[in-house]
C-alpha positions as CSV (number, residue, x, y, z in Angstrom):
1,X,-45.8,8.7,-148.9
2,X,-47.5,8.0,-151.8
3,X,-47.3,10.3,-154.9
4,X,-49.4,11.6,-157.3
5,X,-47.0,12.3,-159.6
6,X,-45.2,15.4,-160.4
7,X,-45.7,19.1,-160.8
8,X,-44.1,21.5,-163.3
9,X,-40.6,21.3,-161.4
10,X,-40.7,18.0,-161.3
11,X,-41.1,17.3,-157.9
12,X,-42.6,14.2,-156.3
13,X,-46.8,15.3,-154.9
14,X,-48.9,13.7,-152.3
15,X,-52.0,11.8,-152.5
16,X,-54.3,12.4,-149.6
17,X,-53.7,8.9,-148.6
18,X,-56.7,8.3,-147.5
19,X,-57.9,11.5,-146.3
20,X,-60.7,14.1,-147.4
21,X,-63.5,13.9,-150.3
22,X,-62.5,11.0,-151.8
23,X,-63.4,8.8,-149.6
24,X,-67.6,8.1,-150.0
25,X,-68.6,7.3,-146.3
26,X,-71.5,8.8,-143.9
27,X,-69.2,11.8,-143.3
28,X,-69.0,12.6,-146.8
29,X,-72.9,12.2,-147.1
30,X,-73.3,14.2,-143.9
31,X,-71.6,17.2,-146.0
32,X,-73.1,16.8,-149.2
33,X,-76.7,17.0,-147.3
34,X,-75.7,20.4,-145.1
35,X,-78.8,22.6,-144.8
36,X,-79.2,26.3,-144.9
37,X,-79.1,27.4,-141.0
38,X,-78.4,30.3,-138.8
39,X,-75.0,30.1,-138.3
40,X,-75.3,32.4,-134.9
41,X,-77.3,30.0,-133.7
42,X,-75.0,27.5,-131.3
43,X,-75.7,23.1,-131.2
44,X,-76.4,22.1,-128.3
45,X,-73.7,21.4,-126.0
46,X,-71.7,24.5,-127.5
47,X,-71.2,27.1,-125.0
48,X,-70.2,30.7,-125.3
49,X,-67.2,32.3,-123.0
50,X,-64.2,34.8,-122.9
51,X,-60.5,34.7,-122.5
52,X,-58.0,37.1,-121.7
53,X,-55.3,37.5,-124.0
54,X,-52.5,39.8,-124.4
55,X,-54.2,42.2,-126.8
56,X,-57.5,42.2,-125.2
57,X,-60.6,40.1,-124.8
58,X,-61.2,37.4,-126.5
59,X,-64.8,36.1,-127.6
60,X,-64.6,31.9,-127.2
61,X,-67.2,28.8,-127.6
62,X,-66.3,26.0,-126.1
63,X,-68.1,22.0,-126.4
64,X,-67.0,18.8,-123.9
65,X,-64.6,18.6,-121.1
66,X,-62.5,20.8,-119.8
67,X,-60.5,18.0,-118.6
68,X,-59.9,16.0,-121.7
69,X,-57.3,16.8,-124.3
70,X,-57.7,20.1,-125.9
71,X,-58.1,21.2,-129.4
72,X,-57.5,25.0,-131.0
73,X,-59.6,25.7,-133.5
74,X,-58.5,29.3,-134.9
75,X,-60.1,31.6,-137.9
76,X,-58.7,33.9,-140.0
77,X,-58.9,37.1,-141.4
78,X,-62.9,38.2,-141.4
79,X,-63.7,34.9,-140.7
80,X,-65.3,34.0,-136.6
81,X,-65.6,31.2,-134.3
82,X,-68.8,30.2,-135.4
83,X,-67.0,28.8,-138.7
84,X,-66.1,26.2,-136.9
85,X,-69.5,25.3,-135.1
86,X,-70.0,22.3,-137.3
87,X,-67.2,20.7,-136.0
88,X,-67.4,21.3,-132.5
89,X,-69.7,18.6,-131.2
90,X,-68.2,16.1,-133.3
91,X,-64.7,16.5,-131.6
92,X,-66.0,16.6,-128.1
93,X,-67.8,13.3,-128.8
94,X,-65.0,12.0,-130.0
95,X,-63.4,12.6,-126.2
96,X,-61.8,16.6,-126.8
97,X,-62.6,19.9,-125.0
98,X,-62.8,21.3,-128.3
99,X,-62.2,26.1,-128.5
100,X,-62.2,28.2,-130.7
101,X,-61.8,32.2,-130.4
102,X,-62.7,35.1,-132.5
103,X,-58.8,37.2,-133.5
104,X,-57.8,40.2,-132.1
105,X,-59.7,42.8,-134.1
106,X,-62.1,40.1,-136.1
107,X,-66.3,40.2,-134.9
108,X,-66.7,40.1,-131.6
109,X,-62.9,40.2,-130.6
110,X,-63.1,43.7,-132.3
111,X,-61.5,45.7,-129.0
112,X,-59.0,43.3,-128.7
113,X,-55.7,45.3,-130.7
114,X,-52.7,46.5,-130.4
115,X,-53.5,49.4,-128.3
116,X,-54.0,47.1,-125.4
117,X,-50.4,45.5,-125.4
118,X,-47.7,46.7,-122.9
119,X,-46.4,49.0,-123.9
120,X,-49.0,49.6,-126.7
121,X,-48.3,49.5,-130.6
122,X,-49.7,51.2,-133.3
123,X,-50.2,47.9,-135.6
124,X,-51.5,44.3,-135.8
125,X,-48.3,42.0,-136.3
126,X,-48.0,38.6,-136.2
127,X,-46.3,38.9,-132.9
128,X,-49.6,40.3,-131.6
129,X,-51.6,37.1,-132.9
130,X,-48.9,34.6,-132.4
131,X,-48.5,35.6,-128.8
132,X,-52.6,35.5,-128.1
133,X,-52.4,32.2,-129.3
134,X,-49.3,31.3,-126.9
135,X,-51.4,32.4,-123.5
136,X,-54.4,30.5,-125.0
137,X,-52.1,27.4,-125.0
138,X,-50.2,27.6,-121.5
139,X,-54.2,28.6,-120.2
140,X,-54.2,24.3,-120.3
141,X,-52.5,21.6,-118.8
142,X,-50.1,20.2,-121.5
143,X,-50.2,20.0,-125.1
144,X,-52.8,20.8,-127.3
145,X,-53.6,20.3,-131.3
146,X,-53.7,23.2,-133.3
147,X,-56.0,23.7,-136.4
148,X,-55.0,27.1,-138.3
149,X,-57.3,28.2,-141.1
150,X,-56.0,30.6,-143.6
151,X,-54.0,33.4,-141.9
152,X,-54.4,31.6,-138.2
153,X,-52.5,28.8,-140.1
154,X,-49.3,31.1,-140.5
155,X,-49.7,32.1,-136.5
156,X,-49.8,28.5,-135.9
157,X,-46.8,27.9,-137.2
158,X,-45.4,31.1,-135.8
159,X,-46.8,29.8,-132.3
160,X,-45.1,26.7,-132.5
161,X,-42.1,27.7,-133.3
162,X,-41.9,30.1,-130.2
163,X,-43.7,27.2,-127.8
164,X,-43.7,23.6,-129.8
165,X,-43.6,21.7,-126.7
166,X,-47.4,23.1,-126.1
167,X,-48.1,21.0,-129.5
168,X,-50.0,17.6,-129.9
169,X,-50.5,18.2,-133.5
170,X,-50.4,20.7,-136.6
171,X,-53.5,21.4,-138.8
172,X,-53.0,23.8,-141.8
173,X,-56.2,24.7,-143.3
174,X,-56.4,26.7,-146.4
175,X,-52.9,27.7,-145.4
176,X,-50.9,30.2,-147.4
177,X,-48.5,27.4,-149.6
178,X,-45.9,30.2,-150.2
179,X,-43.3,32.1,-148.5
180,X,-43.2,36.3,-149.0
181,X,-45.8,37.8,-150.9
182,X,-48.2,34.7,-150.9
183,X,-50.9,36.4,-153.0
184,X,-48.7,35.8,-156.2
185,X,-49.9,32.3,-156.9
186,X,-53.7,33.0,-155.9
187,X,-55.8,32.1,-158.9
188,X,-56.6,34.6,-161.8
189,X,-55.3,38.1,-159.4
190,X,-51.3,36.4,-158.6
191,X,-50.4,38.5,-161.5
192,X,-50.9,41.9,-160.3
193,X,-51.3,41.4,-156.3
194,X,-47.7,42.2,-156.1
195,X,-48.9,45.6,-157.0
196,X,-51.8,45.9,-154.6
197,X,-51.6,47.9,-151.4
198,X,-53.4,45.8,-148.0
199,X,-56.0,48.6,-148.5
200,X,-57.0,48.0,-151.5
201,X,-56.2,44.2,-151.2
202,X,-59.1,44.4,-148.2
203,X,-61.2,46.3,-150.2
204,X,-61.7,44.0,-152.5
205,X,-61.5,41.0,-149.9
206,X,-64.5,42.3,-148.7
207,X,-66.4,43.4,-151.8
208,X,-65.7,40.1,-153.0
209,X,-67.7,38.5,-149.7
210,X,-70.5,41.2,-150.0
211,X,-70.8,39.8,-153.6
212,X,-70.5,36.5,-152.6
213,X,-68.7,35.0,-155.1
214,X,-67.4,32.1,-153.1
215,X,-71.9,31.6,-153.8
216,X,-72.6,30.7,-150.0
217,X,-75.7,30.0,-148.8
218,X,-78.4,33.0,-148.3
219,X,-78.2,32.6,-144.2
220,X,-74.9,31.6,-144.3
221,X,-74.4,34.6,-146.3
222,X,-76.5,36.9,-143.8
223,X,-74.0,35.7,-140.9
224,X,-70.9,36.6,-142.9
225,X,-72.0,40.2,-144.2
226,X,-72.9,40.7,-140.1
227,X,-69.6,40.5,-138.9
228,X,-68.7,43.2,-140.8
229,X,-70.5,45.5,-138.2
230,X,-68.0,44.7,-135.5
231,X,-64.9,43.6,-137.3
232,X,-62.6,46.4,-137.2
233,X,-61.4,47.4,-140.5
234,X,-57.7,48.0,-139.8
235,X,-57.1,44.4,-138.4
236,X,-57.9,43.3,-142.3
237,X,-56.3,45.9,-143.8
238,X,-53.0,45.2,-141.3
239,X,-53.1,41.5,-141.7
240,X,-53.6,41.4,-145.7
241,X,-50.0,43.2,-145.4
242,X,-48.8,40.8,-143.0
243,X,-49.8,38.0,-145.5
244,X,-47.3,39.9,-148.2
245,X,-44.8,39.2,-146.7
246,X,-45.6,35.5,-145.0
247,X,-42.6,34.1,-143.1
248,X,-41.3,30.7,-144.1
249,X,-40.9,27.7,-141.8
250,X,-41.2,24.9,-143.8
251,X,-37.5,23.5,-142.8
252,X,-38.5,24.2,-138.8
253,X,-42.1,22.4,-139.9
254,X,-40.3,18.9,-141.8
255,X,-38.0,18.9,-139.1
256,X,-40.6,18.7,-136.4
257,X,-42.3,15.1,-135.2
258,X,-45.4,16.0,-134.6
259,X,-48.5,14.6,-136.9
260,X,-49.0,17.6,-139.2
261,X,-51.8,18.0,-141.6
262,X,-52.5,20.2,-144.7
263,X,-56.6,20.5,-145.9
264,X,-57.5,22.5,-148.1
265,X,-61.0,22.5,-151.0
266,X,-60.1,21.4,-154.8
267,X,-61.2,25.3,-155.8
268,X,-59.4,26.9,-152.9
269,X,-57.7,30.5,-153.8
270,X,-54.3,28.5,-154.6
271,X,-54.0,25.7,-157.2
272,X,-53.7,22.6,-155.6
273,X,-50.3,21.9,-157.0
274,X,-48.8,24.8,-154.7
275,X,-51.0,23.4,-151.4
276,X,-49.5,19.8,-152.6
277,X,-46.3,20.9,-153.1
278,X,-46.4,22.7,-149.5
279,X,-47.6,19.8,-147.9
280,X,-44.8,17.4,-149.0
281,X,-42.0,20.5,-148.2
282,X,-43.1,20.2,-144.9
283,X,-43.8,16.0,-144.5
284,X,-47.9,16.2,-144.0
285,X,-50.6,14.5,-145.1
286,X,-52.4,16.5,-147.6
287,X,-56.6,16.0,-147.5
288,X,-58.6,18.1,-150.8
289,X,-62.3,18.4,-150.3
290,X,-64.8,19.3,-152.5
291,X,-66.1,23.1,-152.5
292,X,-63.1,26.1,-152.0
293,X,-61.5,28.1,-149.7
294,X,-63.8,27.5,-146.3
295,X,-63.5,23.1,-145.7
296,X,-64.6,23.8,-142.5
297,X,-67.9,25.2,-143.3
298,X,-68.8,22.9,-146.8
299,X,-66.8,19.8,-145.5
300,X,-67.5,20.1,-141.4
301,X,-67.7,16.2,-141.0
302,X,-64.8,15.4,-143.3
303,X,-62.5,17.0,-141.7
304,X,-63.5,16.2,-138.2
305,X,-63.3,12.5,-139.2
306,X,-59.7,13.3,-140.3
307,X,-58.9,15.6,-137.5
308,X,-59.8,13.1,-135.3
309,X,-57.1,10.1,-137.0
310,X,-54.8,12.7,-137.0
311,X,-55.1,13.4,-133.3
312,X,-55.3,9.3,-132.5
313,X,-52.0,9.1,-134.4
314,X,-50.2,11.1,-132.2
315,X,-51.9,9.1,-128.5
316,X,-49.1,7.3,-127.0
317,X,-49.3,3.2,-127.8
């Protein structure tokens, strides 16, 4: 691996080593030129479906065939499916049956909870999301690769942990890079977070999408304030607490084979020594694009051009 150097401890960091924003090539260009667009609005070949999950119904959109390999493609917290719409066609071209879902409790999954289990609980644990995410796996013939973002990258890891025979290959976006209360190195709030309830921790979550300070686009925008109309409230407010105390796998993650992958933007919520530093704990590549904490929506075709040499590196000879 090649290193960058070394952070405060000392410790040896990745380059991307060949992956994400550094590299100036037509998907790069393809980013930088994004338009403003409706992001409920589906590309062609992207088609909208359901699937029945231990907590409930689960909203879906699908592109390619069914028959091919299959890639996961799972938000997080008050994010959607459609986050990923981008990215779709450009993985089923590339020869994938390509799904993503809305979470348990998140936009138009919102009556899929806790309530619905047998027997029923009163909470959203990770249990709850880790074990959606198992049926959605042994729904398929064979393995599958797994792309996480943000809180879904900690039930990815919780998934295969539980199943990691149903995994082709690992993709951590925006990931969490530390164990237990993982708000502690977020940029500017770490200080006090530790002294933040998950209510008020959502609260300002949201205020700080309402406000947009992330500075999206305006119909981007429009799309994300909308999914606050069905996204049920105490899913955030349950999985912000989760995220204090975030479980640790990184020895079950370095021992594992599999082609893993850490991407993350250069202005994400964590510094990019701590994602870096992750990354190498856990033997992945490590890919920084420009723009923050959403890759998938400001660097679409980057990562699908990496996703798809990540999955090729994993094909049998």
């Amino acid at each position: 691996m090649v290193s960058a150097g070394s952070d405060a401890q000392g410790t040896p960091v990745p380059e991307p080593e060949g992956f994400g924003s550094g590299l100036v090539d037509v998907a790069a260009r393809r980013d930088a030129g994004l338009p403003d667009f409706d992001w409920s609005v589906l590309p062609d070949g992207v088609v909208r479906g359901e699937f029945e999950a231990p907590s409930g119904t689960l909203a879906t959109i699908a592109s390619g065939d069914p028959g091919n390999t299959r890639v996961l493609l799972i938000p997080g917290a008050t994010g959607s499916k459609e986050d990923f719409i981008l990215m779709l066609p450009e993985l089923a071209a590339a020869g994938y049956f390509v799904l993503s879902c809305d979470i348990a409790g998140q936009y138009e999954s919102a009556q899929a909870g806790p309530e619905n289990l047998f027997p029923p609980r009163a909470r959203y644990d990770y249990e709850l999301f880790r074990d959606d995410l198992i049926a959605m796996l042994d729904a398929g013939d064979g393995a599958a690769h797994v792309v996480g973002y943000s809180f879904a990258a900690t039930v990815a890891q919780l998934a295969f942990k539980q199943r990691p025979e149903k995994f082709r290959s690992l993709t951590l976006i925006s990931c969490p890079p530390e164990a237990g209360q993982c708000f502690r190195g977020v940029r500017f709030i770490g200080w006090f977070s530790g002294c933040v309830t998950s209510r008020v921790g959502t609260a300002l979550m949201i205020w700080g999408i309402r406000s947009n300070v992330a500075r999206v686009a305006p119909k981007r925008l429009r799309f994300v304030k909308s999914r606050f109309a069905y996204t049920r409230r105490a899913s955030v407010v349950d999985i912000i607490g989760l995220m204090q105390h975030t479980p640790d796998l990184r020895q079950l993650l370095a021992a594992a084979g599999l082609p893993k992958l850490v991407a993350v933007g250069e202005h994400d919520l964590w510094p990019l020594a701590l994602h870096r530093r992750f990354a190498q704990s856990i033997g992945a590549k490590i890919a920084v694009y420009r723009g923050g904490h959403s890759p998938s929506e400001t660097s679409p075709y980057q990562i699908s051009r990496d996703l798809i040499a990540l999955f090729e590196s994993s094909a049998p000879a």
